[in-house]
C-alpha positions as CSV (number, residue, x, y, z in Angstrom):
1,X,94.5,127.5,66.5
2,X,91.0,127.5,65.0
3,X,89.4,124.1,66.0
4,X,85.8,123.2,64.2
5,X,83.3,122.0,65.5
6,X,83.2,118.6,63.4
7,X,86.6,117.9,65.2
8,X,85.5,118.7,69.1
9,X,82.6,115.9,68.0
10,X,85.0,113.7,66.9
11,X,87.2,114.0,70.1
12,X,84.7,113.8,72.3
13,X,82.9,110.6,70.8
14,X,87.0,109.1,70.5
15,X,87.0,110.1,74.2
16,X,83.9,108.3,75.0
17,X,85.2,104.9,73.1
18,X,88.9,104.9,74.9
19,X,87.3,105.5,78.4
20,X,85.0,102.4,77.9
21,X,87.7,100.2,76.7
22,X,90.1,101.7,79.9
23,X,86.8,101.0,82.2
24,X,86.6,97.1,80.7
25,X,90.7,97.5,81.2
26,X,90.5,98.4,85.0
27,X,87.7,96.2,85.8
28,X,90.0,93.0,84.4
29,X,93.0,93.9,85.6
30,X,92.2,95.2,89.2
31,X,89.9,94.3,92.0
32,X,89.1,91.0,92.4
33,X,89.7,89.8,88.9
34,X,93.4,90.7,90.0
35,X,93.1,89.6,93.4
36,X,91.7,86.2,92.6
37,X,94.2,85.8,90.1
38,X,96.6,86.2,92.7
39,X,95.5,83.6,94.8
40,X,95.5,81.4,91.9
41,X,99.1,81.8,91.8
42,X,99.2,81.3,94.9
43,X,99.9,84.2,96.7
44,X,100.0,84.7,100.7
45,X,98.4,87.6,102.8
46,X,102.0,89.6,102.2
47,X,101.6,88.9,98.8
48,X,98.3,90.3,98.1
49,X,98.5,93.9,100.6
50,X,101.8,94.1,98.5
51,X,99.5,93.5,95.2
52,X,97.0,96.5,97.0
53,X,100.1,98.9,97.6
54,X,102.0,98.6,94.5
55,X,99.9,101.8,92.7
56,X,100.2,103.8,95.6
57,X,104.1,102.9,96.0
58,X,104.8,103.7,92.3
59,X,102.9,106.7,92.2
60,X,105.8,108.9,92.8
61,X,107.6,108.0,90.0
62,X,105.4,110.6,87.9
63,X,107.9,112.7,87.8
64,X,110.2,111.0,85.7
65,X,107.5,111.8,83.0
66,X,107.8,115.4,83.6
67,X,111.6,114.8,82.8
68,X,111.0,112.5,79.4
69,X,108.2,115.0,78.1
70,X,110.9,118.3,79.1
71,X,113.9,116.4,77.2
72,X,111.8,115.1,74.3
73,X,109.5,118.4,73.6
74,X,106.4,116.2,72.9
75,X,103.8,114.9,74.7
76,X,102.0,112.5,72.8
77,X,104.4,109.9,71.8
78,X,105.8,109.2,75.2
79,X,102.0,108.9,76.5
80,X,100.6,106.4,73.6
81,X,103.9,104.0,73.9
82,X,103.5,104.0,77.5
83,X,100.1,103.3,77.9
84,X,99.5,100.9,75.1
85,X,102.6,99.0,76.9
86,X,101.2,99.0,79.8
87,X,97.7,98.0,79.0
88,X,99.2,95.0,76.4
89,X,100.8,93.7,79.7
90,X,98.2,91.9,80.5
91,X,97.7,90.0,77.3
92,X,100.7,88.2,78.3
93,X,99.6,86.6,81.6
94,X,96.3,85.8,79.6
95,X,97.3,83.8,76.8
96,X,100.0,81.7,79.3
97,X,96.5,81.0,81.2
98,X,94.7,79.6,77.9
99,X,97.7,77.9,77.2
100,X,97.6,76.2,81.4
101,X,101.0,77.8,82.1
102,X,100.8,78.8,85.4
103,X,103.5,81.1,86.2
104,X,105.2,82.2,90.0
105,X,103.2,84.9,92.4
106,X,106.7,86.5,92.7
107,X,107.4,86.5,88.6
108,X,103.8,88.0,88.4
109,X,104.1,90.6,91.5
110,X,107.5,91.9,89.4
111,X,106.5,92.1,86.0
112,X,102.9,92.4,85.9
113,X,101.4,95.5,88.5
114,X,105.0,96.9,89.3
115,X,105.6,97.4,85.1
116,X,102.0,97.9,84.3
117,X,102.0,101.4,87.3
118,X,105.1,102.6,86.3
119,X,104.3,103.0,82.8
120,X,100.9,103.8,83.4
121,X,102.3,106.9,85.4
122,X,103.9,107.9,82.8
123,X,100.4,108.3,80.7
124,X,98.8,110.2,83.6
């Protein structure tokens, strides 16, 4: 597979673009941005170690990536669909705080960084 030079340019600059937007991403949705959102919610001590552990607990679910990509022969459609989920999460809790919803620690500690890992392990 002959690849020119024009299109190593143009993956590297697309590479450049994505990991800003994933660095804005991770500095948003993490940390203390996450953390103080939390508390907002109104989560307890318990609540927020379990909001620090979820990534490392889900992080052995990888391999059920490994078993999509072997049944469905491609790579790239699994890891676009997952990550693009994953990352739009977070639109969700967002607009319900422009619109002054404010929605329960445990409802948020389920849906939000338990579904936003597990997919994201599947894009890793």
């Amino acid at each position: 597979m002959n690849i020119t030079a024009e299109k190593i340019k143009f993956g590297l600059r697309l590479s450049v673009i994505e990991g800003c937007f994933a660095q804005v991403h991770i500095n948003l949705t993490g940390g203390m941005f996450l953390t103080g959102f939390a508390l907002y919610l109104g989560a307890n001590a318990f609540q927020i170690g379990l909001l620090a552990a979820i990534p490392a607990l889900l992080t052995s679910f990888g391999f059920l990536a490994g078993i999509l990509v072997n049944q469905l022969k491609q790579r790239r459609t699994p890891t676009v669909l997952a990550s693009g989920t994953a990352r739009g999460l977070f639109f969700i809790p967002a607009i319900l705080l422009l619109l002054n919803h404010k929605m329960e620690i445990g409802n948020f500690l389920i849906l939000f960084p338990q579904l936003f890992n597990l997919l994201f392990n599947f894009s890793n």
